[in-house]
N, C-alpha and C positions, 0 to 999 in steps of 0.2 A: 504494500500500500504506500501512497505517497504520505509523507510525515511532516515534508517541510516544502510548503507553498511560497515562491519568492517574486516578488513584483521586480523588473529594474525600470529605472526611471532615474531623474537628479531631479535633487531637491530643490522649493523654495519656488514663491508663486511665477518667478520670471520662467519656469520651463514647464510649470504644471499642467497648460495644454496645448504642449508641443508632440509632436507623433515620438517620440523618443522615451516618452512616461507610459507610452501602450500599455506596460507589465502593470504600470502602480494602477492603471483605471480597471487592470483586471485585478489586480488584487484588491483594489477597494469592494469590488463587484462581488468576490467570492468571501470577503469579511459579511456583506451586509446577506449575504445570503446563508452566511452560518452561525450569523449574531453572536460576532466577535468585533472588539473594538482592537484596533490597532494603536500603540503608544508608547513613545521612545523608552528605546532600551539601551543606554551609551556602551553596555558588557558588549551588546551584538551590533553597537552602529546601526542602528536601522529602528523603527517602525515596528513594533512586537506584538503579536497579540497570540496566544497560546487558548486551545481548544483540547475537544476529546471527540472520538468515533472509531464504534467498535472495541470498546475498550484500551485504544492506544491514546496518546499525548499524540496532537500537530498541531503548527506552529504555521503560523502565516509572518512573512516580512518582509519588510522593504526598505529595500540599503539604504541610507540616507549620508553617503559618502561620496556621492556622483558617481557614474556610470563606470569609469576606469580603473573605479577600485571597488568596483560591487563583491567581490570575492573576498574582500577581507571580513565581510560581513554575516556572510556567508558559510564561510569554512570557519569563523569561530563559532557559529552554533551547531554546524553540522560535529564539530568535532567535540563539542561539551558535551553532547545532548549523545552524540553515539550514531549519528546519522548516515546511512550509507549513501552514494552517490546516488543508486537507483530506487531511493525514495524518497528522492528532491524532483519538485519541478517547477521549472523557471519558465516563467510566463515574460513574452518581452516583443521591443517590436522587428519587422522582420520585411525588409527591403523587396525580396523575392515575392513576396504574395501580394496579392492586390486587396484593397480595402474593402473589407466583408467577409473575408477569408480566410480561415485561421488551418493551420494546422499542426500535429504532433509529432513528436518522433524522440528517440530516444538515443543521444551522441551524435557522436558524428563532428565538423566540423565546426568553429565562432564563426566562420566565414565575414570576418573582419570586425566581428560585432565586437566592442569595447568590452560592454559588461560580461559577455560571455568570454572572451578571451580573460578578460583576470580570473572567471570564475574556473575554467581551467586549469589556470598557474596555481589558482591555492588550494584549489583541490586534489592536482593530480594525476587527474583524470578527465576522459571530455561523458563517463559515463553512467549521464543526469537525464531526465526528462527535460526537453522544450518544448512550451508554447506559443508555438512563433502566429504571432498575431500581425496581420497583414497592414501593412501600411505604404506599400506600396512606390516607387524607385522615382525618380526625377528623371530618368534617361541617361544621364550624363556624370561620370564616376566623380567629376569632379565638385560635383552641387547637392555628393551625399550630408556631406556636412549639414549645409544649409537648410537642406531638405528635414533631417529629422531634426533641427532644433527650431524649425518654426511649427505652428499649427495648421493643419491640415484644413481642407476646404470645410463647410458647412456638412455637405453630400456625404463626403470621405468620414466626417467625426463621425454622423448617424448610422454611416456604413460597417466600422469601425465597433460601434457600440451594441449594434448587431449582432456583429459575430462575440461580441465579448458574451452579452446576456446568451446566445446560441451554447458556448464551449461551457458556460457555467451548469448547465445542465449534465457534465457528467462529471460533478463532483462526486457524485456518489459512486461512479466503479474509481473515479480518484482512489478515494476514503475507502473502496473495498477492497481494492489490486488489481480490478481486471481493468488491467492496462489496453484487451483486447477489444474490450465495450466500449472503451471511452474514444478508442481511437477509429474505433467504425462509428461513433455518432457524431464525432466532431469531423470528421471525413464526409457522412454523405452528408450532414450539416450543410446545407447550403442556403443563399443569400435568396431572399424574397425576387421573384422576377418584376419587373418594372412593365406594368400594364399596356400596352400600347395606345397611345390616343384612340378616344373613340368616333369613329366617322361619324357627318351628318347625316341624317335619312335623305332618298329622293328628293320628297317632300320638303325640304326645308334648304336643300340645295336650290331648289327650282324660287323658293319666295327669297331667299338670297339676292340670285339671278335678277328677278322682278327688281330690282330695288337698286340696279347696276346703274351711271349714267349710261343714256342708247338703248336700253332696256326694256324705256316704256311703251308700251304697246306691241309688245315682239312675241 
């Protein structure tokens, strides 16, 4: 089962709704849905709040060290607490997927990601859970920067927020183990389709028409 739920994101209201806090709006997301409050813990650097399911202790956090050192956060609670690497999982945001998108997987590369690469270095290992939450690329490698430390369009945040409330949904094979439930529901999980405008009748086409200049009497 996962034990230790981690947001990344950088503190303090100037980045709080920039696409780079993606992990901290899912972990707020997945405190308020297990009626847990989050609150600073200087032991663990971060944002704390401690629960129970199934008879085990988990721990929700979020680094509050900025992104390039989210692992020092990290690896001192996984390592008090006894935590192994495959029952952490980092929720964070993720360049490759597009907004509304979320998906799982288990190691594997940081693929440049900051907070993942520290979380790497202190742990050891790359063999943790992510939730790579979609936020989608700018085109151009070199306006990654820029890209995730501003805020995403209106469309993108609501798209965004979608998939966050969609992946909260399988907190429970989280909390159970079955790694294999969670990751077929947040897989065929997909984004609501976008309606296509609705045509006007004949009828309403034609008293249009009527009302054209040139029209009248035709």
């Amino acid at each position: 089962m996962i034990k230790l739920f981690v947001g990344l994101g950088n503190p303090g209201p100037d980045y709080e709704s920039t696409r780079h806090n993606a992990g901290f709006w899912w972990l707020d997301a997945a405190a308020r849905e297990l009626k847990l409050t989050l609150a600073m813990d200087r032991s663990y650097h971060g944002l704390l709040a401690r629960g129970s399911a199934n008879g085990q202790t988990i721990w929700l956090l979020a680094p509050q060290t900025f992104m390039n050192l989210s692992g020092k956060s990290v690896a001192a609670l996984a390592r008090f607490f006894k935590i192994a690497p495959n029952e952490i999982l980092v929720a964070h945001d993720e360049l490759d997927v597009i907004p509304g998108e979320v998906k799982l997987k288990l190691g594997g590369s940081h693929a440049g990601h900051n907070g993942l690469r520290d979380i790497h270095d202190q742990l050891g290992t790359d063999d943790y859970w992510r939730l790579r939450l979609g936020v989608g690329h700018p085109g151009v490698k070199s306006e990654v920067v820029n890209w995730v430390l501003k805020k995403p369009s209106l469309d993108h945040r609501i798209a965004i927020n979608q998939a966050i409330d969609r992946s909260i949904k399988a907190l429970p094979h989280f909390l159970s183990g079955d790694m294999a439930k969670a990751t077929m529901l947040i897989h065929t999980s997909k984004p609501p389709r976008a309606k296509p405008p609705r045509q006007p009748k004949p009828a309403a086409l034609a008293d249009v028409a009527s009302h054209l200049p040139g029209t009248e009497g035709a």
